[in-house]
C-alpha positions in Angstrom: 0.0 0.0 0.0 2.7 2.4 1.1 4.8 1.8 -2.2 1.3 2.0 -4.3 1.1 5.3 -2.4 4.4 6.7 -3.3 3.8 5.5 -7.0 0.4 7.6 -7.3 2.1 10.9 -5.9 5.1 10.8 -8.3 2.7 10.1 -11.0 0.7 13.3 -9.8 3.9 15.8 -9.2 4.8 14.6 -12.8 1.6 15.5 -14.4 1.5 18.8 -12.8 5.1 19.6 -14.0 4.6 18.2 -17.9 0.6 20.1 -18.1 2.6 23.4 -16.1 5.9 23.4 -18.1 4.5 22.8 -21.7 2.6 25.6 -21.2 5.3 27.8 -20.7 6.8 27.1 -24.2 7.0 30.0 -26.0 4.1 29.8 -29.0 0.4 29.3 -28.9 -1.1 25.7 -30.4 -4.2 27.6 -31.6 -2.1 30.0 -33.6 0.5 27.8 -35.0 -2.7 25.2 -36.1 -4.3 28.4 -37.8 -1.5 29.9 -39.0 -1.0 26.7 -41.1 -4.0 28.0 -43.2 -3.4 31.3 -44.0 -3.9 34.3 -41.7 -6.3 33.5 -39.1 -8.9 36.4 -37.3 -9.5 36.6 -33.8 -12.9 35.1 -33.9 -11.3 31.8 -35.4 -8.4 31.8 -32.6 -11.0 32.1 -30.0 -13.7 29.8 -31.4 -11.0 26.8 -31.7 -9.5 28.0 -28.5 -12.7 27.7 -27.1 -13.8 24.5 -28.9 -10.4 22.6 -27.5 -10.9 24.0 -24.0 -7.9 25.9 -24.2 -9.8 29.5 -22.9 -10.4 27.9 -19.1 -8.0 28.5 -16.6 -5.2 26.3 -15.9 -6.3 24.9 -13.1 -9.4 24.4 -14.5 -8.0 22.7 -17.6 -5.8 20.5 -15.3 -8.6 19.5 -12.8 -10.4 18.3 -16.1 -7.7 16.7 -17.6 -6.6 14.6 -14.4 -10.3 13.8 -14.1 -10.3 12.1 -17.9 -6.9 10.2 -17.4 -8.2 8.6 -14.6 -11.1 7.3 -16.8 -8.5 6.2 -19.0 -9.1 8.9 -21.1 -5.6 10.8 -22.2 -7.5 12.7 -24.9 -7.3 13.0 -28.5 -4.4 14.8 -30.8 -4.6 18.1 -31.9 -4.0 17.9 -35.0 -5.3 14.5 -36.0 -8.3 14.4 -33.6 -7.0 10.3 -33.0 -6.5 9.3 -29.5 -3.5 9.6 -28.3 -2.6 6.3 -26.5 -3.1 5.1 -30.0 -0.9 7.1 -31.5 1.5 6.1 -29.0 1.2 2.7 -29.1 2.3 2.7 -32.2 5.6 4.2 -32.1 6.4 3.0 -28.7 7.0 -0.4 -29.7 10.4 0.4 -31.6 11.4 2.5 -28.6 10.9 -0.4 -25.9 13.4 -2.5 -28.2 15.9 0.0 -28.5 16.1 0.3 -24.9 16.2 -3.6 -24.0 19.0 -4.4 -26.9 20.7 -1.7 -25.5 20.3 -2.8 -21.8 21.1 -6.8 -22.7 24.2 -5.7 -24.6 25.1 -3.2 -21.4 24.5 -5.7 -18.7 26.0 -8.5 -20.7 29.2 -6.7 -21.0 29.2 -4.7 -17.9 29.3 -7.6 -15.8 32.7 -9.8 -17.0 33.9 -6.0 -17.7 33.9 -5.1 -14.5 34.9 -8.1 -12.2 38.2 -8.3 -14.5 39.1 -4.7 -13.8 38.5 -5.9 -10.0 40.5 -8.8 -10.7 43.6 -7.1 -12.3 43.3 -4.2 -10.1 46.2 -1.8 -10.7 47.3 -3.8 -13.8 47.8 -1.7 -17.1 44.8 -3.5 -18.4 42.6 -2.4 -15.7 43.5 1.3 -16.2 43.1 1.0 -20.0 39.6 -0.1 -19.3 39.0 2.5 -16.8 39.9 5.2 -19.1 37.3 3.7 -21.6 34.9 3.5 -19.0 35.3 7.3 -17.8 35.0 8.0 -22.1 32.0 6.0 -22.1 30.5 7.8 -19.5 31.0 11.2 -20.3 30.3 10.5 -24.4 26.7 11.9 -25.2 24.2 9.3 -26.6 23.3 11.6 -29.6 27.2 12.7 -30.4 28.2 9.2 -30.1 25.3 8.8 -32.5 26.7 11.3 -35.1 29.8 9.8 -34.6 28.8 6.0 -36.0 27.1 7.6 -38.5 30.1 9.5 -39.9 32.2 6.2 -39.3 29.9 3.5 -40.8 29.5 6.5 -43.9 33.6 6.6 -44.2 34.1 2.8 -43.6 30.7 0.4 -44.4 29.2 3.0 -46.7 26.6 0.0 -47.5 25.5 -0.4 -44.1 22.3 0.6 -42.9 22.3 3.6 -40.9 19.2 6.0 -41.7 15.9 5.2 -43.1 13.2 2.8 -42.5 13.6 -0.3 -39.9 12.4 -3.2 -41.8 10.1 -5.8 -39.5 11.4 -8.6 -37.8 9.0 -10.9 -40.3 9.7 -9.0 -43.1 13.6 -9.0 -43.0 15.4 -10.3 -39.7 19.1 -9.2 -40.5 17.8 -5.7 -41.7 16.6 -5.2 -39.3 19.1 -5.6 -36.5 21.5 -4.1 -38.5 19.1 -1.2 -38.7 19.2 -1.4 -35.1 23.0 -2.2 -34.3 24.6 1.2 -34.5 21.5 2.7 -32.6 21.7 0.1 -29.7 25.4 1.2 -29.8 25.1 4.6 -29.1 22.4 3.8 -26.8 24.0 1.5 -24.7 27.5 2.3 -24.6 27.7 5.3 -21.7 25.1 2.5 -19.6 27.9 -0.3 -20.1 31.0 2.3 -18.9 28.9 3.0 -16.0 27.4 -0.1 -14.8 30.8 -1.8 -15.3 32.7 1.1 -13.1 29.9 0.2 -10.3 30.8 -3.9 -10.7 34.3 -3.2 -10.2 33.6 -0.7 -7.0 31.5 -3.2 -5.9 33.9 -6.3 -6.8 36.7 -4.7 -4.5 35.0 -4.2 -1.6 34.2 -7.9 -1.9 37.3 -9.2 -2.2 38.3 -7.7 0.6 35.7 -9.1 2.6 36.3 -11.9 5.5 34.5 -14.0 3.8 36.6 -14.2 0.9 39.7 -15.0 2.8 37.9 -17.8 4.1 36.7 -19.5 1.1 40.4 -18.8 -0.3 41.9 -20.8 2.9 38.8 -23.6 2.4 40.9 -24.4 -0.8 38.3 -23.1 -3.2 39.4 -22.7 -6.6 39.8 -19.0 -7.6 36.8 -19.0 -10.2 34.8 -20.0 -7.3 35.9 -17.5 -4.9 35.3 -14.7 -7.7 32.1 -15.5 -9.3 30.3 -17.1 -6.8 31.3 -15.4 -3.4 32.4 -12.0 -5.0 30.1 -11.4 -7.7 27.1 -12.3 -6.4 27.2 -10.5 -3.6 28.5 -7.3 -5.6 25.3 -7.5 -7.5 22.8 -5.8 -5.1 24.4 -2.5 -5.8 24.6 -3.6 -9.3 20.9 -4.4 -9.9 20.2 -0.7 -7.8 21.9 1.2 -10.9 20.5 -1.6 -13.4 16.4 0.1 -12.6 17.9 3.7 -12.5 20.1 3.2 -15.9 17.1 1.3 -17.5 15.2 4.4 -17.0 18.2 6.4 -18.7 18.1 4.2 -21.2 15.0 4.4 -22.0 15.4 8.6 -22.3 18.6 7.8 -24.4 16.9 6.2 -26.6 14.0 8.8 -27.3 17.1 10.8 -27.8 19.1 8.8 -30.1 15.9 7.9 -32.5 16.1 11.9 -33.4 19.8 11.2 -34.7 19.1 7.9 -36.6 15.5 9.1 -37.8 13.9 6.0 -36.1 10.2 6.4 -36.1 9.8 6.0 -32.4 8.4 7.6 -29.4 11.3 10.1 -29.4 10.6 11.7 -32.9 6.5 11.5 -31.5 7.2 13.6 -28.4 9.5 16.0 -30.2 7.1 16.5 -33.2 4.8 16.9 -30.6 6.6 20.1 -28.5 7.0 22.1 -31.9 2.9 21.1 -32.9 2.1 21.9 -29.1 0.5 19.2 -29.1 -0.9 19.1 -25.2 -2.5 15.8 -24.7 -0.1 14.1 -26.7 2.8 15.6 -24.8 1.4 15.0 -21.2 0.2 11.6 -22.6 3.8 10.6 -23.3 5.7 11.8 -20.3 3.1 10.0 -18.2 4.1 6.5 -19.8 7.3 7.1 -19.9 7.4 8.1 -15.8 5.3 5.2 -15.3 7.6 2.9 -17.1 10.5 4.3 -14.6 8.5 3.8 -11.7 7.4 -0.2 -12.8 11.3 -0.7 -13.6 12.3 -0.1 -10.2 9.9 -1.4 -8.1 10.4 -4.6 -10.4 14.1 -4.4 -9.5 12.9 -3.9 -5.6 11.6 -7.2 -6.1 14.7 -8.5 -7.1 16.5 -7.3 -4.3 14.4 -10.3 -2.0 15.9 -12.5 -5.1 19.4 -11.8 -4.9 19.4 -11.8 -0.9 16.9 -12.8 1.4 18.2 -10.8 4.1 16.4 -8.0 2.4 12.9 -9.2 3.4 13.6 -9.6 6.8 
């Protein structure tokens, strides 16, 4: 009850802040929608303001809006009257895969990444790793983007890199390389990070007691790294894994803009220019309720990993 709690507020604060801040963009949504006919009169701006509720107050408009959305109404698009939860199931789907290639190839890596630098602490290997990591890190999604562009252009001039994404029925290998450079750029400054936190986390358990005791046990040194060290390195691990998924998952709204994916990223920003107001608040609210449903799924894992946790 108390997390279901905490869940309905943050999903209230956000809705204030997206219906408050979208109205502070500069431009009017009635005027730009006219103005895409010609001049418009004052009569027209205030009928269709009038017509799309626009001429309330804010509070008003938000009380109304709040009350619809818990209906399960979000509203229809301004422009092409459909509702909007359609239109956003639609591109959402090519989103959600960009962000969990991008968060298999991150963990997959991360994870044997960072228990070698633990292993080989101090070793030139592990500081040639770290300084890869700290690049990773600090290496923007979308100018790493531009970058594999301007590679694959000057190298693989035949591969893929902008345009449509065939389907996964239509053409398999199309499509993932479609989606290879993308899941690159996407995944890359998750992988430098989530491997810096294994290798944190991988020292402090090697230093442990109960490593020295498994060591004078006999047990083979694979043993005493993966199955004493790592596993108990991986709470901390699996806290970053709900908050980076999250990241991810904005990365990857970001990253469609550069490689002209059609997903949820190119929606919302086409939306901001349209003012589009339902369809903006519609897709900020999925998006923050995906973050929330990542990490109380990765609370639940906690319980998984160690028991101790429940108690």
């Amino acid at each position: 009850m108390r997390r279901l709690f905490d869940f309905a507020v943050v999903l209230v604060g956000a809705s204030i802040i997206v219906f408050l801040m979208i109205r502070l963009i500069p431009g009017d949504a009635v005027e730009i929608m006219l103005s895409s006919n010609g001049e418009a009169t004052e009569q027209q701006v205030s009928e269709l303001r009038a017509k799309l509720g626009l001429n309330r107050s804010m509070p008003d408009q938000y009380v109304r809006w709040l009350g619809d959305v818990v209906r399960g109404d979000f509203g229809n698009s301004l422009w092409t009257g459909k509702p909007v939860l359609g239109e956003i199931g639609d591109r959402i789907g090519i989103t959600l895969e960009l962000t969990f290639l991008s968060l298999a190839v991150a963990v997959a890596l991360a994870i044997p990444l960072g228990a070698a630098m633990a292993y080989m602490r101090g070793s030139r290997l592990d500081l040639a790793m770290r300084v890869v990591t700290v690049s990773g890190v600090t290496m923007p999604s979308f100018w790493l983007g531009a970058l594999l562009i301007y590679l694959a252009a000057l190298w693989l001039p035949a591969w893929p890199t902008i345009g449509t994404i065939p389907s996964w029925s239509e053409d398999p290998l199309k499509h993932l390389q479609r989606m290879l450079l993308p899941t690159i750029a996407t995944a890359l400054p998750a992988l430098s990070s989530l491997a810096r936190i294994i290798r944190s986390a991988m020292l402090d358990a090697l230093s442990q007691d109960y490593v020295r005791t498994a060591r004078a046990k006999g047990l083979g040194e694979g043993s005493v790294v993966f199955k004493h060290a790592l596993l108990n390195s991986l709470i901390p691990f699996v806290t970053a894994l709900g908050i980076t998924t999250g990241y991810l998952f904005g990365g990857a709204i970001v990253v469609e803009q550069v490689f002209a994916i059609p997903g949820l990223g190119r929606l919302i920003v086409g939306a901001i220019a349209d003012r589009n107001y339902p369809l903006i608040q519609a897709a900020i609210l999925v998006v923050t309720v995906g973050f929330v449903a990542i990490n109380a799924v990765i609370d639940i894992l906690y319980v998984v990993i160690d028991r101790r946790v429940a108690l």
